[in-house]
C-alpha positions in Angstrom: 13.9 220.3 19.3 17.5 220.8 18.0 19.9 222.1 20.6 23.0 223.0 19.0 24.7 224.4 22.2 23.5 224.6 25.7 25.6 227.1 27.7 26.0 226.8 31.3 23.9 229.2 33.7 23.5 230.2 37.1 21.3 227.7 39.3 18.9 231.6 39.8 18.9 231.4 35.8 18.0 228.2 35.5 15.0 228.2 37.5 13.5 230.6 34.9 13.7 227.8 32.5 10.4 225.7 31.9 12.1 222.6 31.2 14.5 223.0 34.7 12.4 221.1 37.5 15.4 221.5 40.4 15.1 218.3 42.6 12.6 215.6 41.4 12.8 211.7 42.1 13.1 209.4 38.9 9.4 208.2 39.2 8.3 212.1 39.3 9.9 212.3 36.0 8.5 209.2 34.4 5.1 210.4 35.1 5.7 214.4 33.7 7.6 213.0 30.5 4.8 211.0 28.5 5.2 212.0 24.7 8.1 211.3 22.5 10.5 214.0 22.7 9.5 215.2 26.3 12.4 216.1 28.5 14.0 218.0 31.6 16.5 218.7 33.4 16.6 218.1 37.0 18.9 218.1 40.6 19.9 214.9 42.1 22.8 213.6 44.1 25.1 211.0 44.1 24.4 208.6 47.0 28.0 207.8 47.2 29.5 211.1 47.4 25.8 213.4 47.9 27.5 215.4 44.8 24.7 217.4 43.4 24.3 216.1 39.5 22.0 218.1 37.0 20.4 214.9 34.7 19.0 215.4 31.4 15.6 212.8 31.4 14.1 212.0 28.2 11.5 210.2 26.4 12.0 209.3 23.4 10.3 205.0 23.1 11.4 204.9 26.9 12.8 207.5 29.8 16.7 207.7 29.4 18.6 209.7 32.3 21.9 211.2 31.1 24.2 212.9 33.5 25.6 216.3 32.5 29.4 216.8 33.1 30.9 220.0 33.1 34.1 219.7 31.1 37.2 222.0 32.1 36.7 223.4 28.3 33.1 225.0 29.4 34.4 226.2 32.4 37.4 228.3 29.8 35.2 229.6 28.0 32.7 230.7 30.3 36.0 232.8 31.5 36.9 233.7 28.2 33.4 235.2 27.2 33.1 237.4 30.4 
């Protein structure tokens, strides 16, 4: 699956989504994902500052976590578009 641009939605909004799993340890994630190209998105937090992060896990020949950052650009247009 080709995403070309994932906008940013409301925590509410992205419970609706079948690939958002909210808070789910690592070895949760390895067991869901088992085909190439599986993936989800999930809550966790930072142990040093208990930030919430949203992760992006993926399988594709092994499970990759990738942290999504909200860039100040996202947050401008997100303003821009309302």
């Amino acid at each position: 699956m080709f995403f070309g641009q994932l906008e940013m939605k409301e925590e509410g909004a992205l419970e609706e989504e079948e690939w958002f799993h909210g808070v789910l340890p690592r070895e949760e994630v390895h067991r869901l994902l088992v085909n190439d190209g599986d993936y989800l998105v999930r809550i966790t937090y930072n142990r040093a500052t208990a930030e919430k992060q949203y992760v992006l896990s993926v399988l594709f020949s092994t499970h990759k976590h990738f942290i999504i950052q909200k860039s100040p650009q996202v947050s401008e247009r997100r303003r821009l578009n309302t």
